[in-house]
mmCIF file as Biopython writes it, N, C-alpha, C and O atoms, coordinates in Angstrom:
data_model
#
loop_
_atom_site.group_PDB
_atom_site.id
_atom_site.type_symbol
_atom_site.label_atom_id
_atom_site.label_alt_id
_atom_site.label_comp_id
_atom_site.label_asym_id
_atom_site.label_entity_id
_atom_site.label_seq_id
_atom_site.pdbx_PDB_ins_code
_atom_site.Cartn_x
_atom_site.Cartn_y
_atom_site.Cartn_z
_atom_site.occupancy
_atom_site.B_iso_or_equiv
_atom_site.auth_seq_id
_atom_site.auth_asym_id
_atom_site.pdbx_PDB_model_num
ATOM 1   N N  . UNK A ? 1  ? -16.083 -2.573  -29.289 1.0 0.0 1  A 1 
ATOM 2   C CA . UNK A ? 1  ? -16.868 -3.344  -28.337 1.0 0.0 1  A 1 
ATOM 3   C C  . UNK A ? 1  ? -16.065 -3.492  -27.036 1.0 0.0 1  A 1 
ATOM 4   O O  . UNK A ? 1  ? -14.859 -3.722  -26.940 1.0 0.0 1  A 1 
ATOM 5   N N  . UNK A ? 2  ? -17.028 -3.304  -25.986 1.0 0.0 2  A 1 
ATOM 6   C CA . UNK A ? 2  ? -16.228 -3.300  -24.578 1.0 0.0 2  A 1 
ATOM 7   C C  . UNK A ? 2  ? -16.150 -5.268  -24.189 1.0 0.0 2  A 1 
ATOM 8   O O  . UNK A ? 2  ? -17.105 -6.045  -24.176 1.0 0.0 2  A 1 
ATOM 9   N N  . UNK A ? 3  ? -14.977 -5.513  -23.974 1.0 0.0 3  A 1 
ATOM 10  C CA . UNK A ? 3  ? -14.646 -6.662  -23.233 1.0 0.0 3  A 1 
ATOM 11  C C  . UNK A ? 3  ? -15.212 -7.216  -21.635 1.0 0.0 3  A 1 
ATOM 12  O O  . UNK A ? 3  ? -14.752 -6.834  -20.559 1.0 0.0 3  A 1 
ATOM 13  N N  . UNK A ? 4  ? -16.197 -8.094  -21.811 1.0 0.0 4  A 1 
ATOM 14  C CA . UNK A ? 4  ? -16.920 -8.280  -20.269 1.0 0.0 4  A 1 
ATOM 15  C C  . UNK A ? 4  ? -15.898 -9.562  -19.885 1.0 0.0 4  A 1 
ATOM 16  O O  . UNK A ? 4  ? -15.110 -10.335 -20.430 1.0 0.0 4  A 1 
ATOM 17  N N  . UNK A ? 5  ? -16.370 -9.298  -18.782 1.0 0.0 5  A 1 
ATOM 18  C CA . UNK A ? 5  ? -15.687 -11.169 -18.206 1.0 0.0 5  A 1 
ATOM 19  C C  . UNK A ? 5  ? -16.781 -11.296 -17.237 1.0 0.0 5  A 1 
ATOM 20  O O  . UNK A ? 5  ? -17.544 -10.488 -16.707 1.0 0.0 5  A 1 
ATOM 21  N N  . UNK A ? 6  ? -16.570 -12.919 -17.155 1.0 0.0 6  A 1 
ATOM 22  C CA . UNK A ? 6  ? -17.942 -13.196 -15.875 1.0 0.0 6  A 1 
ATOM 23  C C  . UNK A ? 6  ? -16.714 -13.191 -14.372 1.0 0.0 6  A 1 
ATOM 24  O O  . UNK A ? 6  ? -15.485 -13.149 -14.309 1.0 0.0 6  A 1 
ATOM 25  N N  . UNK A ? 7  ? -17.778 -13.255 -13.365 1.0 0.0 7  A 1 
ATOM 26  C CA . UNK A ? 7  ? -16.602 -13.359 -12.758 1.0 0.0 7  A 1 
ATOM 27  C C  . UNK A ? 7  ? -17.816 -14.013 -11.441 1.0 0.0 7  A 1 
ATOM 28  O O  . UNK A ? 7  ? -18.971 -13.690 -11.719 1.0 0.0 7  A 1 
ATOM 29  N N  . UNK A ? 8  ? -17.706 -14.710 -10.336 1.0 0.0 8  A 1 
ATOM 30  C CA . UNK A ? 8  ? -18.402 -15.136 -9.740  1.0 0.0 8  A 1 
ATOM 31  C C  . UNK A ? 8  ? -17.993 -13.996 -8.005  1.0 0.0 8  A 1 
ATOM 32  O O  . UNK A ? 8  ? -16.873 -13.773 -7.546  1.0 0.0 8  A 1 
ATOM 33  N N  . UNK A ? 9  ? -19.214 -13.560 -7.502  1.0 0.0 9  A 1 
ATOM 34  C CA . UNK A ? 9  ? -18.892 -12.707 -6.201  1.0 0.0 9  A 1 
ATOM 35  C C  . UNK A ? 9  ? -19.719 -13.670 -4.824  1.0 0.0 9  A 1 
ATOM 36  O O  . UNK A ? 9  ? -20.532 -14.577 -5.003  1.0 0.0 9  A 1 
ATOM 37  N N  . UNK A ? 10 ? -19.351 -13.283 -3.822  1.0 0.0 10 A 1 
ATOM 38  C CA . UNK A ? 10 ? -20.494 -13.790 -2.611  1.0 0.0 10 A 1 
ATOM 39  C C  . UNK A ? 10 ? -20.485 -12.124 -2.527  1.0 0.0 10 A 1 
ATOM 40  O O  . UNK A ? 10 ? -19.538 -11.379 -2.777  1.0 0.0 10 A 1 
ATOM 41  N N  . UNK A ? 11 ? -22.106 -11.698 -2.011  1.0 0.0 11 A 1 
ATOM 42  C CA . UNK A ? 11 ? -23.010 -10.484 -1.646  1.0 0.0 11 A 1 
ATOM 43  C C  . UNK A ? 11 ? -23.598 -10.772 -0.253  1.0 0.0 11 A 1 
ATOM 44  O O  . UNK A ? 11 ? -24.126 -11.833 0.079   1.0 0.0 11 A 1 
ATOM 45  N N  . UNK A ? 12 ? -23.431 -9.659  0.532   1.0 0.0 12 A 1 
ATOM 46  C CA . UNK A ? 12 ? -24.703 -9.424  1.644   1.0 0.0 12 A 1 
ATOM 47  C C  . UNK A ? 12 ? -25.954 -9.700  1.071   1.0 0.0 12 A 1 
ATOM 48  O O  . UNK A ? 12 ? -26.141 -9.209  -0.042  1.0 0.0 12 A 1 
ATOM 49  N N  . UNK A ? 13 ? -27.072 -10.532 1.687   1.0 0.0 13 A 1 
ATOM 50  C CA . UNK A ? 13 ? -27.974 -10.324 1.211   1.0 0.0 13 A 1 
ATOM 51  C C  . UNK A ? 13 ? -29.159 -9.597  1.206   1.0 0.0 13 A 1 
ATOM 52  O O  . UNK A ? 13 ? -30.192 -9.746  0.554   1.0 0.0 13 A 1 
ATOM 53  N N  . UNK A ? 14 ? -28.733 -8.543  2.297   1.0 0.0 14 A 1 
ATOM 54  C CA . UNK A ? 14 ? -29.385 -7.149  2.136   1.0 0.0 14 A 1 
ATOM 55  C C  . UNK A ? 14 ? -29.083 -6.559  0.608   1.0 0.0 14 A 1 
ATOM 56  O O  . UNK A ? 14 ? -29.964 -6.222  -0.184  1.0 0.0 14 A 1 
ATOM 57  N N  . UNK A ? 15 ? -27.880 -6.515  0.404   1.0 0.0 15 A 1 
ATOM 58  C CA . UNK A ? 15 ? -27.537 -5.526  -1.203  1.0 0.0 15 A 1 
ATOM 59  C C  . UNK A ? 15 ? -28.007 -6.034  -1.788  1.0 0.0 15 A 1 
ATOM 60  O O  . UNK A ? 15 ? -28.945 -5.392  -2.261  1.0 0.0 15 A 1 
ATOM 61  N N  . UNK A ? 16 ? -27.887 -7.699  -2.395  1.0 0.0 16 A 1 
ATOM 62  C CA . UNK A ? 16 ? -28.628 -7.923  -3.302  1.0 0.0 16 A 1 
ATOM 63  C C  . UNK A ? 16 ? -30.188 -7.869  -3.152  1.0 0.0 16 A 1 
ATOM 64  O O  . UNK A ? 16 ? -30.784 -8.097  -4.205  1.0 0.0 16 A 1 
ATOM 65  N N  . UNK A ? 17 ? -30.865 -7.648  -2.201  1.0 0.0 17 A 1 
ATOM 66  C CA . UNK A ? 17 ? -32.298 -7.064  -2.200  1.0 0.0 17 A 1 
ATOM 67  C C  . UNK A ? 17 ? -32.556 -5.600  -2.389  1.0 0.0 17 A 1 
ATOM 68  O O  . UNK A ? 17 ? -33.554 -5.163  -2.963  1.0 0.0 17 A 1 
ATOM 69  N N  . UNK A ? 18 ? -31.428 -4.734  -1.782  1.0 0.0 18 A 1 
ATOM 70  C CA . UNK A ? 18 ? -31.780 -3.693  -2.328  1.0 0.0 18 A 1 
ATOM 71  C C  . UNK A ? 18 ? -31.186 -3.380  -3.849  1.0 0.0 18 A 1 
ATOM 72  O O  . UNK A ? 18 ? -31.750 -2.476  -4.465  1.0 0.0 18 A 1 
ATOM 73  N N  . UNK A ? 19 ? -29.815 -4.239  -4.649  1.0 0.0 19 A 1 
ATOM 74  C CA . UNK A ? 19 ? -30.043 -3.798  -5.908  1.0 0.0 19 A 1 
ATOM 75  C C  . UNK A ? 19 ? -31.416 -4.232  -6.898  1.0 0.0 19 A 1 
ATOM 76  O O  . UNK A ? 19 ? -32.032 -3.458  -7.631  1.0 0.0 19 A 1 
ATOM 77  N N  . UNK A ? 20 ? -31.649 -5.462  -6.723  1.0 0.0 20 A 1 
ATOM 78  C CA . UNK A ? 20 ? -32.825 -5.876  -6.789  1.0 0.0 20 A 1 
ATOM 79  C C  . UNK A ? 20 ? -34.081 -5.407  -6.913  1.0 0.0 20 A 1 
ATOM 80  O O  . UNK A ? 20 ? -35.017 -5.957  -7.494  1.0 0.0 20 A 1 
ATOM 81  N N  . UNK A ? 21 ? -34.072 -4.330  -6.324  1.0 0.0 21 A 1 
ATOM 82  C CA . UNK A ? 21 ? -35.386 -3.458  -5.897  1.0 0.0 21 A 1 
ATOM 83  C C  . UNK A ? 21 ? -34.818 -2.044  -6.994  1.0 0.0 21 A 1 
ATOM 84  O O  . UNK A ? 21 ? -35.623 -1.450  -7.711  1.0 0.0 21 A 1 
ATOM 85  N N  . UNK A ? 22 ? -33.617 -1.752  -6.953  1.0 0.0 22 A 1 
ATOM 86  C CA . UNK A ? 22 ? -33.528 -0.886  -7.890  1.0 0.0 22 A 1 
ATOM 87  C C  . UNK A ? 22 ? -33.408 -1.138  -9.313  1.0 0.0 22 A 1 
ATOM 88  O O  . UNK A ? 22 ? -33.360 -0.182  -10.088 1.0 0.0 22 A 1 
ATOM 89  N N  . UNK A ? 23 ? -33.342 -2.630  -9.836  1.0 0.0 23 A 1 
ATOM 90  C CA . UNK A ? 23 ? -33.510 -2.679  -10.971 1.0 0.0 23 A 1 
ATOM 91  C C  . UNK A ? 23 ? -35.072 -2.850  -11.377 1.0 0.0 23 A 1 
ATOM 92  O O  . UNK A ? 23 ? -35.597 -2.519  -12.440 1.0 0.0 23 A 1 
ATOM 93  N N  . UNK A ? 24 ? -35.652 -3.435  -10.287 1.0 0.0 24 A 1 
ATOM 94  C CA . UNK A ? 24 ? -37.350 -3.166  -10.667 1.0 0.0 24 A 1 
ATOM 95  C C  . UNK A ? 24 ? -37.835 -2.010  -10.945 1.0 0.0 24 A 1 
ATOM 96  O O  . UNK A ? 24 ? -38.849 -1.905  -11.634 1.0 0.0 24 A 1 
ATOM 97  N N  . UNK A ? 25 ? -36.963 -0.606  -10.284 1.0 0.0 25 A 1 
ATOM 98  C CA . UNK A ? 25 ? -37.555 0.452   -10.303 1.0 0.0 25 A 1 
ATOM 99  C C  . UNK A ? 25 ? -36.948 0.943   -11.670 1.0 0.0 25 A 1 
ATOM 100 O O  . UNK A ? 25 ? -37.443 1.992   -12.082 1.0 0.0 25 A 1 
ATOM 101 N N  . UNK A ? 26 ? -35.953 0.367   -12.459 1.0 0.0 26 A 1 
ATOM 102 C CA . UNK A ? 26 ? -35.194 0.493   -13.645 1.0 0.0 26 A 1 
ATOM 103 C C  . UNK A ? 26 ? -34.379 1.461   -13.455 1.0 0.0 26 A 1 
ATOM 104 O O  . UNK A ? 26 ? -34.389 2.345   -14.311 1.0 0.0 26 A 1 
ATOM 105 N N  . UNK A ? 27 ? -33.611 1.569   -12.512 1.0 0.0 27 A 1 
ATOM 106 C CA . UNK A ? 27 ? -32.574 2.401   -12.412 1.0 0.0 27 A 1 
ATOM 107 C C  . UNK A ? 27 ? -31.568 1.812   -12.812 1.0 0.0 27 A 1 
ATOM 108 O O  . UNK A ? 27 ? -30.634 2.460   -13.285 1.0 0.0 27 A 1 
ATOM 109 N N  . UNK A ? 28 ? -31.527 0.509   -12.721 1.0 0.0 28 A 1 
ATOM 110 C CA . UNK A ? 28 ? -30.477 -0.251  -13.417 1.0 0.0 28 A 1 
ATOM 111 C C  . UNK A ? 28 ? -31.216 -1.009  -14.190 1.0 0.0 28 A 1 
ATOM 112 O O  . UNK A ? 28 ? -32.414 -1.178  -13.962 1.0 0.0 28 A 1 
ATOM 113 N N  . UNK A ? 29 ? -30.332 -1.781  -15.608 1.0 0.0 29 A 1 
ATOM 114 C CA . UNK A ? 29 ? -31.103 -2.677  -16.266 1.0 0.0 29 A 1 
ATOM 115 C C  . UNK A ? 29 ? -31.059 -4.038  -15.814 1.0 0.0 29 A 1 
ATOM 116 O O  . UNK A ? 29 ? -31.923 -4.813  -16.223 1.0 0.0 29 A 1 
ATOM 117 N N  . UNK A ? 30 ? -30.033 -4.493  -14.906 1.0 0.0 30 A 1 
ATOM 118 C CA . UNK A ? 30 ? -29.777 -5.606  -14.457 1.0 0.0 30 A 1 
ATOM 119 C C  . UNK A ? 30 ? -28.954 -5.399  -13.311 1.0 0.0 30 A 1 
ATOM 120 O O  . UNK A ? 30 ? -28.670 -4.257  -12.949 1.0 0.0 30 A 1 
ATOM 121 N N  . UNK A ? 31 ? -28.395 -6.803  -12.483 1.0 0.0 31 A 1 
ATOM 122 C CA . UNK A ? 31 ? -27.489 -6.758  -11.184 1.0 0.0 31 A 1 
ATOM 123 C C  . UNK A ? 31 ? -26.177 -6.695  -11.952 1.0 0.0 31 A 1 
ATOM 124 O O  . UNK A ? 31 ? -25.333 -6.488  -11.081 1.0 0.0 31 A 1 
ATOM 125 N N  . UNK A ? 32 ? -25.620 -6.759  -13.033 1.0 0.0 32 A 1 
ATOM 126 C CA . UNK A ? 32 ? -24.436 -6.881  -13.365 1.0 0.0 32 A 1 
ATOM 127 C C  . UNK A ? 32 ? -24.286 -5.235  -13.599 1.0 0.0 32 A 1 
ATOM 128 O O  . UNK A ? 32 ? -23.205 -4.697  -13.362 1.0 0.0 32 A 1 
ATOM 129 N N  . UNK A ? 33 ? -25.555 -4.382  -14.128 1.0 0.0 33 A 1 
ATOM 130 C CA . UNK A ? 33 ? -25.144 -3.070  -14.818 1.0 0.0 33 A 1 
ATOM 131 C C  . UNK A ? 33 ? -25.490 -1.821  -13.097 1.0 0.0 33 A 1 
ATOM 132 O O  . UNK A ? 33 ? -25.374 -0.621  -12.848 1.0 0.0 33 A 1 
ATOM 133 N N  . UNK A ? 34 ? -25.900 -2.981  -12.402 1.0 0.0 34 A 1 
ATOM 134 C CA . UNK A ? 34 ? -25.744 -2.207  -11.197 1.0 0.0 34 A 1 
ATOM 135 C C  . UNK A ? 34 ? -24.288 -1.877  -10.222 1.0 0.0 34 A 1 
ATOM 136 O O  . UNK A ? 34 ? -24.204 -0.939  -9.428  1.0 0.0 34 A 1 
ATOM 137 N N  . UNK A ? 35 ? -23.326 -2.770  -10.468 1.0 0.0 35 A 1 
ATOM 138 C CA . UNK A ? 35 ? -22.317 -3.600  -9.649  1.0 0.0 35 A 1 
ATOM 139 C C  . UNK A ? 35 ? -21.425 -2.836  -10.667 1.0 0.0 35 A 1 
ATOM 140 O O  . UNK A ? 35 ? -20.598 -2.131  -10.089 1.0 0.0 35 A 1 
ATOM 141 N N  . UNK A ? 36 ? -21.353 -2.772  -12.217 1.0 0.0 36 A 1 
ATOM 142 C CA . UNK A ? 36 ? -20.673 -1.696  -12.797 1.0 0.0 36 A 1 
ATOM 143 C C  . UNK A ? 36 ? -20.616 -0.267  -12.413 1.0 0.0 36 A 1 
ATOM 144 O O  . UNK A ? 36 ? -19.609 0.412   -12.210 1.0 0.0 36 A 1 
ATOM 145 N N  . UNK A ? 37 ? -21.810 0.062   -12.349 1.0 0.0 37 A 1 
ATOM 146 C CA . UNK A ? 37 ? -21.726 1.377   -11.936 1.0 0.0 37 A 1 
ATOM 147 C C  . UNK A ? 37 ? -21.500 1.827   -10.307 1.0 0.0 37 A 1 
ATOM 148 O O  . UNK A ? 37 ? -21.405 2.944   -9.797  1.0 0.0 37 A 1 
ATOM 149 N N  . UNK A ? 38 ? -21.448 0.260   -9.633  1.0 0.0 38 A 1 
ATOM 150 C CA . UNK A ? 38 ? -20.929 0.973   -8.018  1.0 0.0 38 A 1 
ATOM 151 C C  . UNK A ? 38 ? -19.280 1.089   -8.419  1.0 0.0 38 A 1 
ATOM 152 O O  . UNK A ? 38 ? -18.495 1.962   -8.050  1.0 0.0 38 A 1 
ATOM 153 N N  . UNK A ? 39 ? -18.986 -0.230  -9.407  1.0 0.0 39 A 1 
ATOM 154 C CA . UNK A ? 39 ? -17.143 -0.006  -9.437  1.0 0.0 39 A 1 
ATOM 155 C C  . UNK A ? 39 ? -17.144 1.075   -9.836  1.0 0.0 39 A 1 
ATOM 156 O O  . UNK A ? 39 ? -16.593 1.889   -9.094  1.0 0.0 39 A 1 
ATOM 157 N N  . UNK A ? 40 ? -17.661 1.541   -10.984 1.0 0.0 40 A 1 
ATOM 158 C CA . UNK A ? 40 ? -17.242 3.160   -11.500 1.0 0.0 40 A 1 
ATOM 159 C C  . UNK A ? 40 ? -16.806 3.886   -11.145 1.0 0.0 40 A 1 
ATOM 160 O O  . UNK A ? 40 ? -15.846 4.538   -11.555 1.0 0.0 40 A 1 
ATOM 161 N N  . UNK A ? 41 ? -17.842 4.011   -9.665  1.0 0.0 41 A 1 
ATOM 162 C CA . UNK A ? 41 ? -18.176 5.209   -9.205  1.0 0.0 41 A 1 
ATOM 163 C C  . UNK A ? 41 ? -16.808 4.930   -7.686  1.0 0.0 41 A 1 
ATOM 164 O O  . UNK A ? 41 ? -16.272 5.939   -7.227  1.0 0.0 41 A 1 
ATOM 165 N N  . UNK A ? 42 ? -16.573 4.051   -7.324  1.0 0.0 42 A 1 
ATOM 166 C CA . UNK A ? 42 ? -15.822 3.547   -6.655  1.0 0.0 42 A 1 
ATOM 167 C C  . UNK A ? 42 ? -14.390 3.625   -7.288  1.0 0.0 42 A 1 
ATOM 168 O O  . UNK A ? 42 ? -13.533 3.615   -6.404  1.0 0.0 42 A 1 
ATOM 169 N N  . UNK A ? 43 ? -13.881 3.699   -8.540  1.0 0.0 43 A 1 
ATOM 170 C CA . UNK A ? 43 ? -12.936 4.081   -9.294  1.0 0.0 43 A 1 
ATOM 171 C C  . UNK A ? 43 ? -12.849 4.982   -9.567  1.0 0.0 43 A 1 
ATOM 172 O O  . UNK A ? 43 ? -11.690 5.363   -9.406  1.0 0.0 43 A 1 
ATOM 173 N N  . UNK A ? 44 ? -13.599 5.852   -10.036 1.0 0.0 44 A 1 
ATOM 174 C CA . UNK A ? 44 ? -13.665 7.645   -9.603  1.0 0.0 44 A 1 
ATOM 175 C C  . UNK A ? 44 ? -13.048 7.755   -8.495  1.0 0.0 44 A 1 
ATOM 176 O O  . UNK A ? 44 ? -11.906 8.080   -8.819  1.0 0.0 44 A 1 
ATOM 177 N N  . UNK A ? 45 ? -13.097 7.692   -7.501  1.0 0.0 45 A 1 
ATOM 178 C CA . UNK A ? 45 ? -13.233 8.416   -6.015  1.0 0.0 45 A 1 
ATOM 179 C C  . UNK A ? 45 ? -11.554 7.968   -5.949  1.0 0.0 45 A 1 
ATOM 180 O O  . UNK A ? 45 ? -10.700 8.733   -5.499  1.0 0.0 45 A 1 
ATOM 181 N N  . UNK A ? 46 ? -11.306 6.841   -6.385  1.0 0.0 46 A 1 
ATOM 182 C CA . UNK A ? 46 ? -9.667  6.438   -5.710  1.0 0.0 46 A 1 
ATOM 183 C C  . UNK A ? 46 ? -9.142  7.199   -6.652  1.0 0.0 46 A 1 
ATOM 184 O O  . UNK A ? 46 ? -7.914  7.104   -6.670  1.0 0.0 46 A 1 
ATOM 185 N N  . UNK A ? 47 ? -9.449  7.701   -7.205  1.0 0.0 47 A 1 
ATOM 186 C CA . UNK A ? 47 ? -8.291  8.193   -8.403  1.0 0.0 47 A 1 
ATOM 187 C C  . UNK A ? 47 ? -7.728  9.787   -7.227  1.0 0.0 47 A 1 
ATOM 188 O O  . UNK A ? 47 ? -6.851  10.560  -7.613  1.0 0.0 47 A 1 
#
């Protein structure tokens, strides 16, 4: 089992309307599994 932690952020509130809009479209299942996959992908790239 993967280890979550909560963690509290302040957002533009443009992003959170547009993740918002992409979890309606179900590209994500939620704002938390959206914000994972920007770190991801944001941890990719520095490597």
């Amino acid at each position: 089992m993967v280890r979550k932690d909560k963690i509290t952020i302040s957002v533009d509130h443009d992003l959170i309307k547009w993740l918002d809009t992409q979890v309606k479209k179900k590209r994500f299942c939620s704002r938390s599994h959206g914000f994972e996959y920007a770190f991801s992908k944001f941890k990719e790239e520095d490597k």
